[in-house]
C-alpha positions as CSV (number, residue, x, y, z in Angstrom):
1,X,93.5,-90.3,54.1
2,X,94.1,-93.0,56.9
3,X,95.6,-92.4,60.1
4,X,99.0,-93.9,58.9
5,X,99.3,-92.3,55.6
6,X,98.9,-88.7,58.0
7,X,101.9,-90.0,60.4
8,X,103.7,-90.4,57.3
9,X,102.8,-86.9,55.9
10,X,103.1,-85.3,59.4
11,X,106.7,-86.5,59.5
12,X,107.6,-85.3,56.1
13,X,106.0,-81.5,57.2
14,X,108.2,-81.8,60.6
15,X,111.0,-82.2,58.3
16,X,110.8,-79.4,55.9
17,X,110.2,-82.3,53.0
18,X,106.4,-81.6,52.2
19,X,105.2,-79.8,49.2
20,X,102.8,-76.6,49.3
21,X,100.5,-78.7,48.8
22,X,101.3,-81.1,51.7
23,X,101.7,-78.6,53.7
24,X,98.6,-77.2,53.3
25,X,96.8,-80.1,53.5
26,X,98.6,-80.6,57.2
27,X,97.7,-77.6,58.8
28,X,94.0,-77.9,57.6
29,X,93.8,-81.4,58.9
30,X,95.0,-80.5,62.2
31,X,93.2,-77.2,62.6
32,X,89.9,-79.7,61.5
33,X,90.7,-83.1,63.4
34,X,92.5,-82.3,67.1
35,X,94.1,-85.5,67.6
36,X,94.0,-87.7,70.6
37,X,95.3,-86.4,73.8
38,X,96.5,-89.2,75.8
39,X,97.9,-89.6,79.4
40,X,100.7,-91.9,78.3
41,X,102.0,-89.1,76.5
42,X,101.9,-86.1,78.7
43,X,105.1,-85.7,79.5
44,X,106.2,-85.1,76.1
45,X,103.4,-82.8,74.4
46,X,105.6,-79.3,75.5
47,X,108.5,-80.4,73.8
48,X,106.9,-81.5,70.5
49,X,104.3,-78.6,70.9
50,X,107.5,-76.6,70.8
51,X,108.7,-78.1,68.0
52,X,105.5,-77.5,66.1
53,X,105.4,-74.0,66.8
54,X,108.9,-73.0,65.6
55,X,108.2,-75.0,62.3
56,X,104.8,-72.8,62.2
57,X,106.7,-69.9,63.1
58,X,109.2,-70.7,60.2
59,X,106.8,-71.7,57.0
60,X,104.1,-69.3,57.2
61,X,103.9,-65.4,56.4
62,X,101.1,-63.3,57.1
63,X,99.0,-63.9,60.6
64,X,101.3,-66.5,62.1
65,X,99.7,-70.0,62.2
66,X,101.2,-70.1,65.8
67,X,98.7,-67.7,67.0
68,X,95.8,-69.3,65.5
69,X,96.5,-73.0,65.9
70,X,97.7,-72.6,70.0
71,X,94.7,-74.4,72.0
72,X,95.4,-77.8,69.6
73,X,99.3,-77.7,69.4
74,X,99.7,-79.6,72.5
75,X,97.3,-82.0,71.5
76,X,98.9,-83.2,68.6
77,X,101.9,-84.2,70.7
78,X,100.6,-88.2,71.1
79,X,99.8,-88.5,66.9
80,X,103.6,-87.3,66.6
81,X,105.4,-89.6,69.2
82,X,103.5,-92.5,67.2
83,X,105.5,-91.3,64.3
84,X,108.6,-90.7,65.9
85,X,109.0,-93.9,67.6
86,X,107.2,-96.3,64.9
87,X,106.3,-95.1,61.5
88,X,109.5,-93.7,60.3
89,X,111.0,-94.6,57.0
90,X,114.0,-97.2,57.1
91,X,116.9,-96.1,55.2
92,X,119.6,-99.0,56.2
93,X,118.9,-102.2,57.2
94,X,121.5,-104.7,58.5
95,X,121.0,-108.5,58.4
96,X,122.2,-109.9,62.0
97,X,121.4,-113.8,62.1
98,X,117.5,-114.8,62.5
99,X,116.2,-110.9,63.0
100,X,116.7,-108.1,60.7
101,X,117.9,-105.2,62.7
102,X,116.6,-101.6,60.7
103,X,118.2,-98.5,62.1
104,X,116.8,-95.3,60.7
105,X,119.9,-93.0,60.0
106,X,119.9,-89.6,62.3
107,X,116.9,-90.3,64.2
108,X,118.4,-93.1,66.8
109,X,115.2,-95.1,66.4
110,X,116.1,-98.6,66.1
111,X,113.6,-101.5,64.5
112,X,113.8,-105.0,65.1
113,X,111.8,-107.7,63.0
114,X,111.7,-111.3,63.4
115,X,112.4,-112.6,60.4
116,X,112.9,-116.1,61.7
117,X,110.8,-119.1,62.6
118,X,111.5,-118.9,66.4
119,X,111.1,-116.5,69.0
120,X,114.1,-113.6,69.0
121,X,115.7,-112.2,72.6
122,X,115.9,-108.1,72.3
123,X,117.5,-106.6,75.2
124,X,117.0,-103.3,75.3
125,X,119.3,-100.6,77.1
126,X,117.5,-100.1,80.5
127,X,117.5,-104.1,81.4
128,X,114.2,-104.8,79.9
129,X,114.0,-108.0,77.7
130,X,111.5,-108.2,74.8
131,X,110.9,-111.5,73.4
132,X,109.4,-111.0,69.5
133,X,107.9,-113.4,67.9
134,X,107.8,-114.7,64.8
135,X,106.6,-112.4,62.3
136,X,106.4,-109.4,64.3
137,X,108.3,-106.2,65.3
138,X,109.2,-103.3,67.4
139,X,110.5,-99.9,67.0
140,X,112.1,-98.0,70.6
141,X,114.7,-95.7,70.8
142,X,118.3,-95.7,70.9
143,X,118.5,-94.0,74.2
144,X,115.1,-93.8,76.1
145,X,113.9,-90.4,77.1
146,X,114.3,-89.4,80.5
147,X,110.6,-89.5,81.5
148,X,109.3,-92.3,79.6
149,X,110.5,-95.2,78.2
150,X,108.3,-95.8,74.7
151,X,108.3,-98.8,72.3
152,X,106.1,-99.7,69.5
153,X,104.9,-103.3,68.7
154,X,103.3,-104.5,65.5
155,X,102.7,-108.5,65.9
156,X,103.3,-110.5,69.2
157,X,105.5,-109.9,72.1
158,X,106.7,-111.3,75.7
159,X,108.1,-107.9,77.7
160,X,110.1,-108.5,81.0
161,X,110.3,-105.0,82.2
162,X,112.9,-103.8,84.4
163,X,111.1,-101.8,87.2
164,X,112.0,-98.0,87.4
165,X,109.0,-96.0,88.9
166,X,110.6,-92.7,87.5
167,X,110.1,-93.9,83.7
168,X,107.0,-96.2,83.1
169,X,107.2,-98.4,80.0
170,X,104.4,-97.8,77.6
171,X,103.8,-100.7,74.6
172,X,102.0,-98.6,71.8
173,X,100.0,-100.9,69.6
174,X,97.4,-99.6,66.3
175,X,94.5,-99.0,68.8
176,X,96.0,-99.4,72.2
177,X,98.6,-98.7,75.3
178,X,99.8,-100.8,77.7
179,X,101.8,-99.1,80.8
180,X,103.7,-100.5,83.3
181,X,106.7,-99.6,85.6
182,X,108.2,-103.3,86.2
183,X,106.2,-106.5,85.3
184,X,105.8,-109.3,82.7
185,X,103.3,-109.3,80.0
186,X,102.5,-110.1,76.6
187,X,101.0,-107.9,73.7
188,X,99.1,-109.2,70.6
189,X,98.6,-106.9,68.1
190,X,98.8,-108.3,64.3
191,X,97.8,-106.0,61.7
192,X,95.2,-107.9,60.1
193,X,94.0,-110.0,63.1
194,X,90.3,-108.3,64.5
195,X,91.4,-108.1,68.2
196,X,94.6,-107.2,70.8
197,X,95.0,-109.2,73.4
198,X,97.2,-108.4,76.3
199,X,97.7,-111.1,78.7
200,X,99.8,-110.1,82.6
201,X,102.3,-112.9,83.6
202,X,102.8,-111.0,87.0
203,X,102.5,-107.1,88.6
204,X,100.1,-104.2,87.2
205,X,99.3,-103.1,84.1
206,X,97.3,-100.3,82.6
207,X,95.9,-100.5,79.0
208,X,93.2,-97.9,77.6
209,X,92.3,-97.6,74.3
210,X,94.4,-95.1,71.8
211,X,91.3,-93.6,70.5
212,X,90.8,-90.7,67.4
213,X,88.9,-88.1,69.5
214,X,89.6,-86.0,72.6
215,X,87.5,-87.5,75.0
216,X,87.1,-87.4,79.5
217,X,86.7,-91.0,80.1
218,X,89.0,-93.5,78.4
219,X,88.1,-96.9,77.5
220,X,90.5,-98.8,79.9
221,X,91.6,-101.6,82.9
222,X,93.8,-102.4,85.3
223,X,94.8,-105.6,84.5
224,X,96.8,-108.3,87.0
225,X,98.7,-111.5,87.1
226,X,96.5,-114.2,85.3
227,X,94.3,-111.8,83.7
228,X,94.1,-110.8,80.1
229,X,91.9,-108.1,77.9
230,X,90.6,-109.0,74.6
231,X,89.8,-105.9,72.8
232,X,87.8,-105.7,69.3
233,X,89.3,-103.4,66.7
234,X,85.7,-102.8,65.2
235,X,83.5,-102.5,68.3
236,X,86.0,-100.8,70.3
237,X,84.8,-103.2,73.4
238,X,87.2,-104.4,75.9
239,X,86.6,-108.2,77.4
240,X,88.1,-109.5,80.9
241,X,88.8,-112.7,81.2
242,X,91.5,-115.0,83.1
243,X,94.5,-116.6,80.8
244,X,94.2,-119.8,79.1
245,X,97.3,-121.0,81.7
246,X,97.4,-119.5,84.4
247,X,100.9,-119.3,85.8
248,X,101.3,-120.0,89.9
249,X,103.2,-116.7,91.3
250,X,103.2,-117.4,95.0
251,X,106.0,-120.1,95.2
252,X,106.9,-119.7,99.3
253,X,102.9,-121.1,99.6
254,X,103.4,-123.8,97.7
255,X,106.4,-124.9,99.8
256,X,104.6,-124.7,102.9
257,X,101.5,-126.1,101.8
258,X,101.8,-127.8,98.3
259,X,98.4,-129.0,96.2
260,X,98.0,-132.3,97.9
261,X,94.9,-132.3,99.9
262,X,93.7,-135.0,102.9
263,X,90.3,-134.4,104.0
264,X,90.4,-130.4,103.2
265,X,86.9,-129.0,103.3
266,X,86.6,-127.6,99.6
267,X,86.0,-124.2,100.5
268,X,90.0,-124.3,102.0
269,X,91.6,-125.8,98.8
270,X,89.6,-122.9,96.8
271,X,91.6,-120.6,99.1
272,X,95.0,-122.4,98.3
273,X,94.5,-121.9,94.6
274,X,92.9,-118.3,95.0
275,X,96.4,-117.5,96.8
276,X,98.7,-119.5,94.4
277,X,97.2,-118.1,91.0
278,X,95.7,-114.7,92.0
279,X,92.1,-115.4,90.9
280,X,89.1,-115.4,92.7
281,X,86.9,-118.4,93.2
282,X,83.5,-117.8,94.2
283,X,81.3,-120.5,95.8
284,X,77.7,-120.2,95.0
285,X,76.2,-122.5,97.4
286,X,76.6,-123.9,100.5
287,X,76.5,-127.5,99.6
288,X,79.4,-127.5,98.2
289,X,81.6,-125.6,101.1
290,X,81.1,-128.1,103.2
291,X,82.3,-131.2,100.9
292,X,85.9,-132.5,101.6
293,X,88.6,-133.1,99.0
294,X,91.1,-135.6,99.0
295,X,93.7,-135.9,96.4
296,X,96.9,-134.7,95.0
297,X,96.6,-132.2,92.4
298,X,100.8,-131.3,92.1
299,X,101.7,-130.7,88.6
300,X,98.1,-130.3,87.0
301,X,97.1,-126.6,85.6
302,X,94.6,-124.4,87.0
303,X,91.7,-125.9,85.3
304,X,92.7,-129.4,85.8
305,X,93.0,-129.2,89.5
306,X,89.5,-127.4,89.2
307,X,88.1,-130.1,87.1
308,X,89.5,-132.7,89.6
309,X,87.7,-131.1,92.8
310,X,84.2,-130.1,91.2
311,X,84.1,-133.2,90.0
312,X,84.2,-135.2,93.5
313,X,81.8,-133.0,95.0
314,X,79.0,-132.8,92.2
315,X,79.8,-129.5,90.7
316,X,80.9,-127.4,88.4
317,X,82.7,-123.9,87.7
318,X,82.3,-121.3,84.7
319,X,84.2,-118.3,83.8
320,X,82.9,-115.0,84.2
321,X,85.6,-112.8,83.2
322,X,88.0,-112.5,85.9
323,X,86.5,-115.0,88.3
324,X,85.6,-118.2,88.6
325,X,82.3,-119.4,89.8
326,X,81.3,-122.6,91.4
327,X,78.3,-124.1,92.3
328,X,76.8,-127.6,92.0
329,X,74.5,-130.4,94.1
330,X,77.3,-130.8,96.4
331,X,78.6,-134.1,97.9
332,X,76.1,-136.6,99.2
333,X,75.4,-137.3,102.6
């Protein structure tokens, strides 16, 4: 059995719907296979441990599974939130223009899917705005919990998060988290593609792997404006590396300073576009910190304006996942 055909059973057992069967079949699997015990969902494993026990407490006789099962209760608590906020089964669905909006009846979980061929707008209830794309969707709560605020994304997504440091915002995807308390970002997660990718349009944000087994050091980075994570489904490996367009974030600099260069030793304009982007360029030699650039790079991207310098001063510049190196002959006496 899969992880989401268990969700699925696991929900029907919190329910009271399972057969003896099922039921059986649940508390063996559990008792066999602690699940994962993740930090995003801390907050919430007492109250769904609780919830677990009194169900135990309820559809057993004989020595009380309650007893026997208490050092794993509270680590089944993140395997359930996944069901509660993603895998549940729809029971009405309501057709509101280019997105279907599916609201599962008694449980306040709302999903949206973009059945369109353009981008949808979700606002959600604490100011964040989700933009879905096509062929994708999300499941969140009707009313956010008062610690955490938890969605679930299959497909691709823009989030604009409405800072509150009191209630971080966690994206839950097949194989990873994303957590932030107030930033922009965008989550890639298709069910049949072979990697995530989350890219950061601006602020902080954590993503570690959701993994199957309890362990002490979680495969995960801080990521920042500019930067993006590619992580393989099969490997499990996590790659850094800097978007494909970088976005500029320091506007005030650019007002002051602009991109138009007269005679700027190179080693200066680097610094501008370190500032204006948030990436770090790293000179290899001095040859080339002491050429002088002249030229007016306004209105070119990231890698055009680096193209444009190395170029003039015999060099060139490579990737190296969050950094940019650049070395080269230099300019010629």
């Amino acid at each position: 059995m899969n992880q989401f055909d268990f969700d699925i059973l696991l929900q029907k057992y919190l329910s009271g719907e399972q057969t003896p069967e099922e039921e059986k079949y649940v508390l063996e699997y559990l008792e066999n296979n602690p699940p994962l015990a993740s930090p995003v969902f801390e907050s919430e494993k007492e109250q769904i441990g609780d919830r677990i026990k009194q169900k135990l407490h309820k559809s057993t006789i004989g020595e009380p599974w309650q007893i026997r099962f208490l050092p794993w209760i509270k680590g089944i608590a993140a395997s359930i939130l996944l069901v509660s906020g993603s895998w549940f089964l729809v029971n009405r669905i309501q057709n509101k223009e280019s997105a279907s909006i599916e609201t599962i009846e008694n449980r306040g979980v709302i999903e949206v899917k973009n059945t369109s061929n353009s981008p949808q707008r979700v606002p959600l209830e604490d100011g964040s705005v989700v933009i879905l794309k096509q062929k994708s969707s999300i499941s969140f709560p009707e009313h956010f919990g008062e610690e955490r605020r938890l969605v679930y994304l299959h497909g691709e997504a823009f989030f604009q998060v409405k800072r509150n440091p009191a209630k971080p915002f966690v994206v839950s995807t097949e194989n990873l988290a994303t957590q932030v308390l107030g930033t922009s970002f965008t989550v890639k997660s298709y069910d049949d593609a072979r990697s995530i990718e989350v890219l950061v349009t601006s602020g902080r944000v954590s993503v570690y792997e959701v993994a199957d087994k309890v362990s002490a050091n979680s495969n995960g980075v801080i990521l920042t404006r500019n930067q993006k994570i590619v992580f393989d489904k099969k490997s499990k490996k996590m790659e850094l590396a800097i978007v494909e367009n970088p976005v500029i974030t320091t506007s005030q600099l650019l007002s002051t300073h602009g991109f138009s260069f007269l005679e700027t030793p190179v080693k200066d304009a680097f610094s501008l576009l370190e500032k204006a982007y948030g990436i770090d360029i790293v000179i290899e030699n001095d040859a080339v910190e002491t050429c002088l650039f002249t030229g007016d790079l306004t209105d070119l991207s990231l890698f055009e304006q680096l193209d444009l310098i190395c170029k003039s001063v015999n060099a060139s510049y490579e990737r190296r996942g969050t950094t940019l190196f650049v070395r080269g002959e230099g300019c010629t006496k």
